[in-house]
PyMOL commands that place a pseudoatom at each C-alpha (Angstrom):
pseudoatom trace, name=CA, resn=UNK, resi=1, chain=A, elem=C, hetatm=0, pos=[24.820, -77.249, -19.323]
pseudoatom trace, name=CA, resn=UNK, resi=2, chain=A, elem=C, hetatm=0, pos=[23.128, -80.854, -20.184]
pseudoatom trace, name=CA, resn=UNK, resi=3, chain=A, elem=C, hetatm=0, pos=[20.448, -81.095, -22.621]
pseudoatom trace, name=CA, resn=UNK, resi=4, chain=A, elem=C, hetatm=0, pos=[18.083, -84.720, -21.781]
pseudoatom trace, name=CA, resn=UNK, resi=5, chain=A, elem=C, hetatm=0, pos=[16.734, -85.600, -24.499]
pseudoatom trace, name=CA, resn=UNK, resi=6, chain=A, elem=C, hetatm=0, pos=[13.796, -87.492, -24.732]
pseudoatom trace, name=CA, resn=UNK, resi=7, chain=A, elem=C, hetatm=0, pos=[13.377, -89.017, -28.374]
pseudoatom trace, name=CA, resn=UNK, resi=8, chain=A, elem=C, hetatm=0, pos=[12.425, -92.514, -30.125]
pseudoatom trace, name=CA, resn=UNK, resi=9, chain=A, elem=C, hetatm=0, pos=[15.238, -91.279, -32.615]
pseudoatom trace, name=CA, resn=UNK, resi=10, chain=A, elem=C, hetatm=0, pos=[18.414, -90.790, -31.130]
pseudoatom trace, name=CA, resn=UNK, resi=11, chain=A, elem=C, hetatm=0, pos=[19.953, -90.961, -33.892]
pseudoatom trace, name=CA, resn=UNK, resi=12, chain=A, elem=C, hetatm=0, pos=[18.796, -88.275, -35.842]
pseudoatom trace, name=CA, resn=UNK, resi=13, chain=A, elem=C, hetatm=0, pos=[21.401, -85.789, -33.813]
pseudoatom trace, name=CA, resn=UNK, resi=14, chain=A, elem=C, hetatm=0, pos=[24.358, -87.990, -34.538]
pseudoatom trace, name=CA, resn=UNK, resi=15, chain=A, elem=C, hetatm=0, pos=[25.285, -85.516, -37.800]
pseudoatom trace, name=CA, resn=UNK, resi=16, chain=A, elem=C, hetatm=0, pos=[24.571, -82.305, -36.198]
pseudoatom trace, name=CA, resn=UNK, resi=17, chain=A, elem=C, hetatm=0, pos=[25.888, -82.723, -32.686]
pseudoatom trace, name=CA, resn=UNK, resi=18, chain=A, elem=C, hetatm=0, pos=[29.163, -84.303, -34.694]
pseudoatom trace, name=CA, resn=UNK, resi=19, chain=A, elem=C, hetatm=0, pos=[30.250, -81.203, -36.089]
pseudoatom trace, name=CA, resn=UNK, resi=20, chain=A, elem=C, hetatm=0, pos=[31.830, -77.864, -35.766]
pseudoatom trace, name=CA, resn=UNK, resi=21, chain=A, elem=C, hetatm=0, pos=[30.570, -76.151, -32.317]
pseudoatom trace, name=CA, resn=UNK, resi=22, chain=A, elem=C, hetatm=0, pos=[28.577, -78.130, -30.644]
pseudoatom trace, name=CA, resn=UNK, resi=23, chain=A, elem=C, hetatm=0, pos=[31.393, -81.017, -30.718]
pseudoatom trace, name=CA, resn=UNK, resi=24, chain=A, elem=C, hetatm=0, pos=[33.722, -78.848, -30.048]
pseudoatom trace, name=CA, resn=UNK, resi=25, chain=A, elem=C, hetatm=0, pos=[31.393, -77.865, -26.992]
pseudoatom trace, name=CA, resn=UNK, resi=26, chain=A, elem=C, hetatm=0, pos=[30.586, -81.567, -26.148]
pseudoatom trace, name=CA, resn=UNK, resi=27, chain=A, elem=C, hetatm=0, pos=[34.464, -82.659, -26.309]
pseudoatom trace, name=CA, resn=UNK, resi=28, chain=A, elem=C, hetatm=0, pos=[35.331, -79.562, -24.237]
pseudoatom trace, name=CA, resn=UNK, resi=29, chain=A, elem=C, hetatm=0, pos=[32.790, -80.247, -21.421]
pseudoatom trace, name=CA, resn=UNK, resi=30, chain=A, elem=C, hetatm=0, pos=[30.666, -76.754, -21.756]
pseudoatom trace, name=CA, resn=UNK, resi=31, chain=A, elem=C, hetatm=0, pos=[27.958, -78.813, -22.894]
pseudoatom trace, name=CA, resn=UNK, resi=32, chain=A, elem=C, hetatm=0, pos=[26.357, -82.301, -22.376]
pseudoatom trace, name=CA, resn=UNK, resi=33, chain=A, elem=C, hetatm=0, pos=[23.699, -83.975, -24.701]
pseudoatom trace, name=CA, resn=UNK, resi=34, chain=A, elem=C, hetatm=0, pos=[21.870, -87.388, -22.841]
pseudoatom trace, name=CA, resn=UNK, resi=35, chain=A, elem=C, hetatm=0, pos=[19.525, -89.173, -24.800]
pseudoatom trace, name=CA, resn=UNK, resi=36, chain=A, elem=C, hetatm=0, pos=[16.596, -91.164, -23.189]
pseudoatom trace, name=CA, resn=UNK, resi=37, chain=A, elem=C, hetatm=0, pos=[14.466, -93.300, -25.490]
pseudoatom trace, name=CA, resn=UNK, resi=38, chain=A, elem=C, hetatm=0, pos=[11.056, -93.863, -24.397]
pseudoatom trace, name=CA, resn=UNK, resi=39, chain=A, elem=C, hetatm=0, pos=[11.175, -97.227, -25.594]
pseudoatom trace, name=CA, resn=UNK, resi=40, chain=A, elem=C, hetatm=0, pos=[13.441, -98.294, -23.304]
pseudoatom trace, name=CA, resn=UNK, resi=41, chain=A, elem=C, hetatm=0, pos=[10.606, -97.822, -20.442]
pseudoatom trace, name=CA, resn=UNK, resi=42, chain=A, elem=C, hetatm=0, pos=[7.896, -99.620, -22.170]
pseudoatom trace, name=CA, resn=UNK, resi=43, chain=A, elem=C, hetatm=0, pos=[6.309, -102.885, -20.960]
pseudoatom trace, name=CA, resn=UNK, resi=44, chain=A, elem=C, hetatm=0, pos=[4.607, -103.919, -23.970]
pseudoatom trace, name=CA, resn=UNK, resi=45, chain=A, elem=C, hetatm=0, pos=[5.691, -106.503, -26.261]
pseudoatom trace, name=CA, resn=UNK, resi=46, chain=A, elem=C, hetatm=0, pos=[8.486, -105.550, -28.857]
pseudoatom trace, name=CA, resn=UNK, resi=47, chain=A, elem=C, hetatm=0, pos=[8.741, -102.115, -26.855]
pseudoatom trace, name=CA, resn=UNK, resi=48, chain=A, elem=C, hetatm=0, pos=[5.947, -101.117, -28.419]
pseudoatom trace, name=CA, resn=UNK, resi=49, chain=A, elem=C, hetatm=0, pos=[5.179, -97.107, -27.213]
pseudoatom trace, name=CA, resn=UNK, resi=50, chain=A, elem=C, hetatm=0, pos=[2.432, -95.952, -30.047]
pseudoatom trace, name=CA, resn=UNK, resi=51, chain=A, elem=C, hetatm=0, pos=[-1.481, -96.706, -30.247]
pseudoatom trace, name=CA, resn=UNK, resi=52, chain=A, elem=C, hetatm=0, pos=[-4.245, -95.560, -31.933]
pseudoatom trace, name=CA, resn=UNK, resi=53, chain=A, elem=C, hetatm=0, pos=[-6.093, -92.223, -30.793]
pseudoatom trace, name=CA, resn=UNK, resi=54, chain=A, elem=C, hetatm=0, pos=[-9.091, -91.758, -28.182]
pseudoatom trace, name=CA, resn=UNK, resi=55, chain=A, elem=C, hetatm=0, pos=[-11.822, -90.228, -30.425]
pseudoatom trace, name=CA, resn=UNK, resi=56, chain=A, elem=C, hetatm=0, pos=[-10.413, -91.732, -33.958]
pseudoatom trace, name=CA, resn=UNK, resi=57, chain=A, elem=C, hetatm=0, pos=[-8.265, -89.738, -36.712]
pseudoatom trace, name=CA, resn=UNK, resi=58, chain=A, elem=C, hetatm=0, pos=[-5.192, -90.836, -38.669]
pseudoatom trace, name=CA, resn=UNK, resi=59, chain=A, elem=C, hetatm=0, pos=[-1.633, -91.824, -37.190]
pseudoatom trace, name=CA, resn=UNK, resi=60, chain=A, elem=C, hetatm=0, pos=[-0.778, -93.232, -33.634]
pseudoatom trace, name=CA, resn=UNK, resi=61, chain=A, elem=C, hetatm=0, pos=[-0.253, -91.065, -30.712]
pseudoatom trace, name=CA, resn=UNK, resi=62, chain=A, elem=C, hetatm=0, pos=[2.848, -92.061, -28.255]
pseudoatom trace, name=CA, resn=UNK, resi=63, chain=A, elem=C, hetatm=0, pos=[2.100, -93.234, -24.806]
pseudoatom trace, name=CA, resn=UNK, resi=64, chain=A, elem=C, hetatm=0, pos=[1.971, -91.011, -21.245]
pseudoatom trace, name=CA, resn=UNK, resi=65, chain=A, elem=C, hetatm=0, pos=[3.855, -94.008, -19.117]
pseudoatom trace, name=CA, resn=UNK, resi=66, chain=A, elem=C, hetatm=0, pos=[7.154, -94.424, -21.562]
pseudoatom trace, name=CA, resn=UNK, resi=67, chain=A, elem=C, hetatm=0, pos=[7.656, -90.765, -21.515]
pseudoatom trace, name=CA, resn=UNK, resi=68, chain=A, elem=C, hetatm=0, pos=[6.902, -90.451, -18.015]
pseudoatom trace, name=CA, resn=UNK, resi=69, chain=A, elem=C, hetatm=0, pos=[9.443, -92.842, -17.052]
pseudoatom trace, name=CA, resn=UNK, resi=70, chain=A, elem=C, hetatm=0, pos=[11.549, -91.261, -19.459]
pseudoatom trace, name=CA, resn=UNK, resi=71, chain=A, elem=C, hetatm=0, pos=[11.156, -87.696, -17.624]
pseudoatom trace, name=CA, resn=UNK, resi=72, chain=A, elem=C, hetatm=0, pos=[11.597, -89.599, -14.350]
pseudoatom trace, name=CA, resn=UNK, resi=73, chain=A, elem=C, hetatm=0, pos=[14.641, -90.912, -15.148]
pseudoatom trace, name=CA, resn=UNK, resi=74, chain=A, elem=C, hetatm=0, pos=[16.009, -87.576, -16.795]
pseudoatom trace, name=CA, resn=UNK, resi=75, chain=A, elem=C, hetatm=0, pos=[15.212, -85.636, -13.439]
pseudoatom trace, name=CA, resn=UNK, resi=76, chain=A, elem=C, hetatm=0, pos=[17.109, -88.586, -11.398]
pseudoatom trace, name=CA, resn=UNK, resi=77, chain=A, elem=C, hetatm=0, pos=[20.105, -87.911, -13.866]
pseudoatom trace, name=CA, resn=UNK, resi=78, chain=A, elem=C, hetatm=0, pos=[20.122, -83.965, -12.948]
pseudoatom trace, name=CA, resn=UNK, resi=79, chain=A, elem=C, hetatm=0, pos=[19.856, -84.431, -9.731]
pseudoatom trace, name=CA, resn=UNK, resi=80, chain=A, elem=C, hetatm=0, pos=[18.940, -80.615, -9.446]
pseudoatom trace, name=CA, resn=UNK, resi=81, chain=A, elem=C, hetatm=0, pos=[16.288, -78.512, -10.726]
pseudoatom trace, name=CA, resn=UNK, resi=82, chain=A, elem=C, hetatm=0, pos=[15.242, -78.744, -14.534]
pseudoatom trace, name=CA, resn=UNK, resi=83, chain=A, elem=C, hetatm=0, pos=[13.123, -77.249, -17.343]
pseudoatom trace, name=CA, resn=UNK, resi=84, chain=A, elem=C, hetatm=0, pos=[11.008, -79.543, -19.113]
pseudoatom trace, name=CA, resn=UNK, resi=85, chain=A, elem=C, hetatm=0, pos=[10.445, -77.895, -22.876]
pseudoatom trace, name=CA, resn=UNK, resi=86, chain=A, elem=C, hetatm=0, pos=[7.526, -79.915, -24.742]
pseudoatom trace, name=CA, resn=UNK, resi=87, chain=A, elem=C, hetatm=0, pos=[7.962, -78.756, -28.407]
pseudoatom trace, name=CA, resn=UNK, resi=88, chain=A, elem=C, hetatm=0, pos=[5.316, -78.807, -30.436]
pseudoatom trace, name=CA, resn=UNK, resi=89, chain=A, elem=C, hetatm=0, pos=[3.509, -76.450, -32.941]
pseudoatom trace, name=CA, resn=UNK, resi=90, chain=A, elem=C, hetatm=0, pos=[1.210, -75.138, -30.671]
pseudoatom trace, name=CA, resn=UNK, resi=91, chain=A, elem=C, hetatm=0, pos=[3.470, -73.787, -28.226]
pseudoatom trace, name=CA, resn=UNK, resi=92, chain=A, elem=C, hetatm=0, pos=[4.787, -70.522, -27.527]
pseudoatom trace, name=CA, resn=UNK, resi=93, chain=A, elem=C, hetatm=0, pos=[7.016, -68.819, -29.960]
pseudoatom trace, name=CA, resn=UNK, resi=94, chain=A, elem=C, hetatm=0, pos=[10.846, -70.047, -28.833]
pseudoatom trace, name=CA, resn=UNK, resi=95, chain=A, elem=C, hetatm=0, pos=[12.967, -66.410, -29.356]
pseudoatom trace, name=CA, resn=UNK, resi=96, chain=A, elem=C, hetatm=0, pos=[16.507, -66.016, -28.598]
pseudoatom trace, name=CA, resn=UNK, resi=97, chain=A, elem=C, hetatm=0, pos=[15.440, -64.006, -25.284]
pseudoatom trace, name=CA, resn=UNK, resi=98, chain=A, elem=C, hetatm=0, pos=[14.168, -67.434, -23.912]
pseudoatom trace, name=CA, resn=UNK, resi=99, chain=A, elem=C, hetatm=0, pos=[17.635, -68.865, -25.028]
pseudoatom trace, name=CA, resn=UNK, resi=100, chain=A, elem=C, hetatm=0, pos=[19.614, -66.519, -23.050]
pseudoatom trace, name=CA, resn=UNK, resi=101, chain=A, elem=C, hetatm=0, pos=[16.857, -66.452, -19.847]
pseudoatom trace, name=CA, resn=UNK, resi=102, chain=A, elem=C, hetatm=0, pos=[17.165, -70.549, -20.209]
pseudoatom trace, name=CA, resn=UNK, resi=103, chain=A, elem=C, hetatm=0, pos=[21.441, -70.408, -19.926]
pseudoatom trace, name=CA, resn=UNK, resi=104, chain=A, elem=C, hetatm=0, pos=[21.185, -68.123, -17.044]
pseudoatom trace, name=CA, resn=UNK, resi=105, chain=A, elem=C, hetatm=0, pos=[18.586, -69.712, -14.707]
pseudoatom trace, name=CA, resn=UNK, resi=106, chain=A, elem=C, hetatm=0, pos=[19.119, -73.269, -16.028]
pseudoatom trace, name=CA, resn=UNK, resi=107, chain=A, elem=C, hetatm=0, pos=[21.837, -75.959, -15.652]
pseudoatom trace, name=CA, resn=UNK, resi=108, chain=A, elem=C, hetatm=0, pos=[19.822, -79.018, -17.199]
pseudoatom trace, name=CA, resn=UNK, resi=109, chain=A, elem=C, hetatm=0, pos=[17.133, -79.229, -19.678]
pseudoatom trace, name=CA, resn=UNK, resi=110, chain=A, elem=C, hetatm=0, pos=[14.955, -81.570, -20.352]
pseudoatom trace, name=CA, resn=UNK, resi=111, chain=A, elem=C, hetatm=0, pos=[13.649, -81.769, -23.875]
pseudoatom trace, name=CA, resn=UNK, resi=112, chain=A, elem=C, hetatm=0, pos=[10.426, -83.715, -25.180]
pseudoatom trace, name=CA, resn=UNK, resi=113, chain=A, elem=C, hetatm=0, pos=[10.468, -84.287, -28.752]
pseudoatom trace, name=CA, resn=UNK, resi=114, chain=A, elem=C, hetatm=0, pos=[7.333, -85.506, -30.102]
pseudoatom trace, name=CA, resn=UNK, resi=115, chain=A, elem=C, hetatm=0, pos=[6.284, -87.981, -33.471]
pseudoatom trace, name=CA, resn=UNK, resi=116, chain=A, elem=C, hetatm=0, pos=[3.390, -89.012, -35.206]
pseudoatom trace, name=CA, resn=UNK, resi=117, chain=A, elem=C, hetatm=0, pos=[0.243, -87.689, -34.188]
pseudoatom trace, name=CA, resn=UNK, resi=118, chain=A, elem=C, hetatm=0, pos=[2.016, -86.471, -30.768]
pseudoatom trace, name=CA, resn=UNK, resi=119, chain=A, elem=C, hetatm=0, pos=[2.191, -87.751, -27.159]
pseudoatom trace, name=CA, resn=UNK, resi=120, chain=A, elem=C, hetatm=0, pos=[-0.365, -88.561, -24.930]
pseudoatom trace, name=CA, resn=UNK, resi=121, chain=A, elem=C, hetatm=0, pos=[-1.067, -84.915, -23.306]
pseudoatom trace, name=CA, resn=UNK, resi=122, chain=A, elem=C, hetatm=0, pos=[-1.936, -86.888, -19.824]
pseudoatom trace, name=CA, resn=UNK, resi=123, chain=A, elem=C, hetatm=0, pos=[2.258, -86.572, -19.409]
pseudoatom trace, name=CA, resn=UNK, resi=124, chain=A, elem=C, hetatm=0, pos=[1.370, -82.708, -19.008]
pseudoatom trace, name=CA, resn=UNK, resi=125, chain=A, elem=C, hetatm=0, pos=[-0.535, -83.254, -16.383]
pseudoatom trace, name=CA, resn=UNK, resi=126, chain=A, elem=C, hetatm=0, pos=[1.923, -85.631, -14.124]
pseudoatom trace, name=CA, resn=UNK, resi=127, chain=A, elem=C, hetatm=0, pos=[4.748, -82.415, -15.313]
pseudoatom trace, name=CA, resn=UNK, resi=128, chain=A, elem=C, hetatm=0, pos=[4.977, -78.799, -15.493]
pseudoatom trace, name=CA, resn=UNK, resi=129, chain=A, elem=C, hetatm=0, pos=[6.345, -77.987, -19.542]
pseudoatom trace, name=CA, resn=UNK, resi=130, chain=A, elem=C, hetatm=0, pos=[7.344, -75.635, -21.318]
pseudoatom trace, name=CA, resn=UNK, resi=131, chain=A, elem=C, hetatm=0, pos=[5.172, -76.061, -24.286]
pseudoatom trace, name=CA, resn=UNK, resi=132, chain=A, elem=C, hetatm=0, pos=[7.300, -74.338, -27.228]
pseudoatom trace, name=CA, resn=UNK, resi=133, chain=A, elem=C, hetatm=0, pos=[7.390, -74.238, -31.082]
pseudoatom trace, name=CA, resn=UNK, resi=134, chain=A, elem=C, hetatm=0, pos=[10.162, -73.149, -33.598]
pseudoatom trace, name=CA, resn=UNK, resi=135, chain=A, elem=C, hetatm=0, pos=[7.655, -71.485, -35.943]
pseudoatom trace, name=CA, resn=UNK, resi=136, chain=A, elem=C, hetatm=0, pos=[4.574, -72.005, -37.662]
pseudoatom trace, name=CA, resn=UNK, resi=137, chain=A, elem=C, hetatm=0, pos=[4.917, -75.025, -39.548]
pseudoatom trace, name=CA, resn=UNK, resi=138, chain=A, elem=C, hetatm=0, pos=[4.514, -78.377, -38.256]
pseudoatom trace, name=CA, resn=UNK, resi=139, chain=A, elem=C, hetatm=0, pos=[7.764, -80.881, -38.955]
pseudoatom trace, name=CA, resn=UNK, resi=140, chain=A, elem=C, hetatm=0, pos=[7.205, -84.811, -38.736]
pseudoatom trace, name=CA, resn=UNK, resi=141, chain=A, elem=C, hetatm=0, pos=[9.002, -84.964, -35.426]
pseudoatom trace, name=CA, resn=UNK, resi=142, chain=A, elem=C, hetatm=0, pos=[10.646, -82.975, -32.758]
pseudoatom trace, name=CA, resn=UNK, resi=143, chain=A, elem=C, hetatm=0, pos=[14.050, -83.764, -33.564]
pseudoatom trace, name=CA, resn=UNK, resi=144, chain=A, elem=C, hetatm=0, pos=[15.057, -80.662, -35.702]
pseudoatom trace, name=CA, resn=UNK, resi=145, chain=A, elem=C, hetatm=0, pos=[13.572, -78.223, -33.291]
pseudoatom trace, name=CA, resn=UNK, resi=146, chain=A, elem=C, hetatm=0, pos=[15.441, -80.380, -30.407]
pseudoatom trace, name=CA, resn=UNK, resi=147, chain=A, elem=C, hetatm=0, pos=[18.691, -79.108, -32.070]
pseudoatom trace, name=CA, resn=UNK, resi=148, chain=A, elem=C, hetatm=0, pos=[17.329, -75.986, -32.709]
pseudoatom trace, name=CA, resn=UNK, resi=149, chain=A, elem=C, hetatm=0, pos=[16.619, -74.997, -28.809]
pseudoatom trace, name=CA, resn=UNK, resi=150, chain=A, elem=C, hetatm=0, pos=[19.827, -76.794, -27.809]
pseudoatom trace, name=CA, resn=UNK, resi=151, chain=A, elem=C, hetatm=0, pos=[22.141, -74.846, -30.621]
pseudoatom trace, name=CA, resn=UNK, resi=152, chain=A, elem=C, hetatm=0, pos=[20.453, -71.260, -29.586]
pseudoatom trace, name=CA, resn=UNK, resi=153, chain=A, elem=C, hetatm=0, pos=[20.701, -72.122, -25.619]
pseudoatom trace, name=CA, resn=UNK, resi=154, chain=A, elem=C, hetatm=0, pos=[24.874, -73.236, -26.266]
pseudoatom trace, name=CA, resn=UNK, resi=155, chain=A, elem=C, hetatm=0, pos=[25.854, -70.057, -27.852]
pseudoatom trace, name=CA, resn=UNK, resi=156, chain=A, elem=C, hetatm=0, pos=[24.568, -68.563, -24.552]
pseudoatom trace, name=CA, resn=UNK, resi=157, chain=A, elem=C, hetatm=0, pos=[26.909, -70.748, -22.086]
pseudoatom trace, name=CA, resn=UNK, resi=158, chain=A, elem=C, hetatm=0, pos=[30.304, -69.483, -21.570]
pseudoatom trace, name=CA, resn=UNK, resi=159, chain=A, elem=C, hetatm=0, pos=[33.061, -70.682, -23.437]
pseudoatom trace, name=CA, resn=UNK, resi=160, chain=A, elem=C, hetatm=0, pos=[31.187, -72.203, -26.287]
pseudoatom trace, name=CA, resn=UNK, resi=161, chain=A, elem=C, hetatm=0, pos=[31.834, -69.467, -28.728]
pseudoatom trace, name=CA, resn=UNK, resi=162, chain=A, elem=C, hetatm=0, pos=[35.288, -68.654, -27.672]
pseudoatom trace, name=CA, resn=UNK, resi=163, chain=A, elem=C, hetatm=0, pos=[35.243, -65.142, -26.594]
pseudoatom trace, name=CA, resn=UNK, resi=164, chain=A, elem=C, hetatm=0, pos=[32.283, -62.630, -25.674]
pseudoatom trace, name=CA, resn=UNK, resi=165, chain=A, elem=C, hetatm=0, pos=[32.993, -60.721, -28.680]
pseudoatom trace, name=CA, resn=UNK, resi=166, chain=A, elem=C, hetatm=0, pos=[31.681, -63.852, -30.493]
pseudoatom trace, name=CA, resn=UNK, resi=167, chain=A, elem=C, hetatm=0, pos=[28.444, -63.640, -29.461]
pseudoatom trace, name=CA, resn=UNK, resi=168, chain=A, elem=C, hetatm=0, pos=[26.605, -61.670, -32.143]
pseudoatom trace, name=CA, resn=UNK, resi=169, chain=A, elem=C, hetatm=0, pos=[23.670, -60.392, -29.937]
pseudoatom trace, name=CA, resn=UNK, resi=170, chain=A, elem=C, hetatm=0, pos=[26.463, -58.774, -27.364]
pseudoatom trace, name=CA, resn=UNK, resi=171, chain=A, elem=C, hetatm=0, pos=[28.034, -56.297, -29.957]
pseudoatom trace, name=CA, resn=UNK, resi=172, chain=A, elem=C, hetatm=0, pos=[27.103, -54.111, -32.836]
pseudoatom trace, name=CA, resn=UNK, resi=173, chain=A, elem=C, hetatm=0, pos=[26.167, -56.627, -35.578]
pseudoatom trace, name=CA, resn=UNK, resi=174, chain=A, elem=C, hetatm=0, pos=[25.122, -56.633, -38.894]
pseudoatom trace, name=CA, resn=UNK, resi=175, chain=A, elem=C, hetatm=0, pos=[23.648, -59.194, -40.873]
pseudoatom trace, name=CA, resn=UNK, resi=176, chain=A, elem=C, hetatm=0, pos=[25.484, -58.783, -44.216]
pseudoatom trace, name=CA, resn=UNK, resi=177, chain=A, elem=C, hetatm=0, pos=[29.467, -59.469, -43.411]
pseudoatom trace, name=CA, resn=UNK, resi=178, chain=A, elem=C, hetatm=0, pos=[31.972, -59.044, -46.008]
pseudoatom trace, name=CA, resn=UNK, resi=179, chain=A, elem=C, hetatm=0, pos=[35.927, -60.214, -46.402]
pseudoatom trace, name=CA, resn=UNK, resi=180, chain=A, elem=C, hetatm=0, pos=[38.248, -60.671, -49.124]
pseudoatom trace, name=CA, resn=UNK, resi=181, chain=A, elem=C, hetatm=0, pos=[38.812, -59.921, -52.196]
pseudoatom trace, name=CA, resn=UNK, resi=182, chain=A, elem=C, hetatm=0, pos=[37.965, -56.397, -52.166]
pseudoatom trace, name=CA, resn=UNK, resi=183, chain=A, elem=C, hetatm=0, pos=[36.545, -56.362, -55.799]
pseudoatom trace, name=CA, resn=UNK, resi=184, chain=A, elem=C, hetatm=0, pos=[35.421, -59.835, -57.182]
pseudoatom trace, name=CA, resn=UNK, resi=185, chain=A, elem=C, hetatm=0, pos=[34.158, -60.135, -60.948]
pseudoatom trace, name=CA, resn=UNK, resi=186, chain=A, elem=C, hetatm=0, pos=[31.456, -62.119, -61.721]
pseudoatom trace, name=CA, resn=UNK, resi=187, chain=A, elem=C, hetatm=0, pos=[29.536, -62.107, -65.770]
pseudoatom trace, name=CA, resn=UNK, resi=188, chain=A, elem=C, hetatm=0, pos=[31.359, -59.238, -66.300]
pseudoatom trace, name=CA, resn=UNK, resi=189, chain=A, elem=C, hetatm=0, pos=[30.027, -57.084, -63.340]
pseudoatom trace, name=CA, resn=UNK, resi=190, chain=A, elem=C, hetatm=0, pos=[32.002, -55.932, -60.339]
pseudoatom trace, name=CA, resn=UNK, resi=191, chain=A, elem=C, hetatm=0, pos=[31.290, -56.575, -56.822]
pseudoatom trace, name=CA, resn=UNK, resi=192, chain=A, elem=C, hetatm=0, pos=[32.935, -54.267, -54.566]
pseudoatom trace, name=CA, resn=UNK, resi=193, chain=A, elem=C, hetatm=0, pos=[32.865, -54.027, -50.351]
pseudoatom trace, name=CA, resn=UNK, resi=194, chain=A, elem=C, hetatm=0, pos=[31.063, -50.771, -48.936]
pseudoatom trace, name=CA, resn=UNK, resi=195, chain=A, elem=C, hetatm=0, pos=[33.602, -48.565, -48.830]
pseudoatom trace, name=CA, resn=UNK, resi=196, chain=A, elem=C, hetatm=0, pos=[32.942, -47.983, -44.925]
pseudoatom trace, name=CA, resn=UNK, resi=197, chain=A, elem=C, hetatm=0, pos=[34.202, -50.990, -43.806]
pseudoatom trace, name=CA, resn=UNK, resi=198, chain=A, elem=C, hetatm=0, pos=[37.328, -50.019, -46.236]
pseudoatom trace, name=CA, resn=UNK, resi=199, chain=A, elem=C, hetatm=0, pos=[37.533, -46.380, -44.006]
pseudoatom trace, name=CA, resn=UNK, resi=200, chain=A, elem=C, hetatm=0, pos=[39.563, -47.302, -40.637]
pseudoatom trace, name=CA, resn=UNK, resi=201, chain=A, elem=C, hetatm=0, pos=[36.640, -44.383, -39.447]
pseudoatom trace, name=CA, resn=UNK, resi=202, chain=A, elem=C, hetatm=0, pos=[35.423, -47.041, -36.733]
pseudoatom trace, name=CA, resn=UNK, resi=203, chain=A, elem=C, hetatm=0, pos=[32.469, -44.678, -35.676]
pseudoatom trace, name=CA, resn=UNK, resi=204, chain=A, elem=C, hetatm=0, pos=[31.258, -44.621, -39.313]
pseudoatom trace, name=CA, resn=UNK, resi=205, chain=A, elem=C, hetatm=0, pos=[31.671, -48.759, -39.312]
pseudoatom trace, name=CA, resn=UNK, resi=206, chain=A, elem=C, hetatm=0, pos=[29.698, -49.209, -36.208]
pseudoatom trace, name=CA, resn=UNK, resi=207, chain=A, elem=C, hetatm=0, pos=[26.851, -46.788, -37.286]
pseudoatom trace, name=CA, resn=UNK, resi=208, chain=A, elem=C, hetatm=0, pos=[26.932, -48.367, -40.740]
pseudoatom trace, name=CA, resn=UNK, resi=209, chain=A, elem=C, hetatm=0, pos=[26.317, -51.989, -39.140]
pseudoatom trace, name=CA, resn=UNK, resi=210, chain=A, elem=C, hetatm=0, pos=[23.507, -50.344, -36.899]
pseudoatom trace, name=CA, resn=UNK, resi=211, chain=A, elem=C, hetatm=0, pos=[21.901, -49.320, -40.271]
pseudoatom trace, name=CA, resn=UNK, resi=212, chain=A, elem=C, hetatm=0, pos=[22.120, -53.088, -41.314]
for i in range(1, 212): cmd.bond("trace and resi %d" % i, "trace and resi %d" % (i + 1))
show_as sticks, trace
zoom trace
């Protein structure tokens, strides 16, 4: 799997792609993460890639032709077919269903992450997207849900995680987990682990985590 990412801010995934899975993913070749800066395709002076808004309001808006050429070049790079997500907050809901769908149809994705007051929506036109959002809030960039879509779309390629037992959404799950100590003390009050999970009765521990 390669995630293309198209970002003014490459540099914002330094921390998160540096650490625990997805490194471990990156330096074990499940995954790849390219990064394609739109400023690199402008033609303006000083690489310039923001202006002000058709209609007037606050902030700049990035232009079409840097992230076009951006795109372009991403597509070149994959050499095979791609999906294009555009995340933004007015976008469909992004659910772990479109995760796994993503991992099994999908070898590259290409994803558009947006600043300021947005991009120029003319890029939409030269493209099919995926327009997509995290949730309803708006963030100041599309950095964070970047990671977000590429961390939920990893677990789903083989080998990431380890084993298939590792993937949560393939076996009986629940979300509270426990380990040791059995009893912990804390202001005086004891905290103990459902005595279930303390059984060995596996059919009572499975039906307890499908009650979770």
């Amino acid at each position: 799997m390669t995630f293309h990412i198209i970002t003014l801010f490459p540099g914002a995934f330094k921390s998160y792609l540096g650490e625990s899975i997805l490194k471990h993913a990156i330096e074990d070749k499940k995954i790849k993460v390219k990064f394609y800066n739109p400023r690199d395709y402008s033609l303006e002076k000083g690489a310039r890639v923001d202006r002000k808004p058709y209609g007037g309001g606050p902030g700049m808006v990035i232009q079409a032709e840097p992230v076009i050429k951006a795109i372009e070049r991403a597509l070149k790079v994959s050499k095979q077919k791609a999906l294009i997500v555009w995340l933004t907050p007015g976008g469909k809901q992004f659910t772990n269903d479109f995760a796994i769908k993503t991992a099994k149809k999908y070898s590259n994705i290409i994803i558009v992450c947006g600043r300021y007051e947005g991009i120029d929506a003319r890029v939409k036109k030269v493209y099919k997207v995926n327009e997509i959002s995290v949730g309803q809030f708006v963030l100041t960039g599309g950095e964070l849900p970047a990671m977000i879509v590429m961390d939920a779309v990893s677990r789903q390629v083989e080998g990431v995680l380890g084993t298939f037992e590792s993937v949560e959404e393939k076996r009986i799950s629940s979300h509270d987990v426990y380990t040791r100590p059995e009893i912990f003390a804390y202001k005086g009050k004891k905290y103990r682990v459902p005595k279930v999970l303390l059984s060995g009765h596996q059919a009572k521990i499975e039906e307890w985590k499908k009650g979770k």
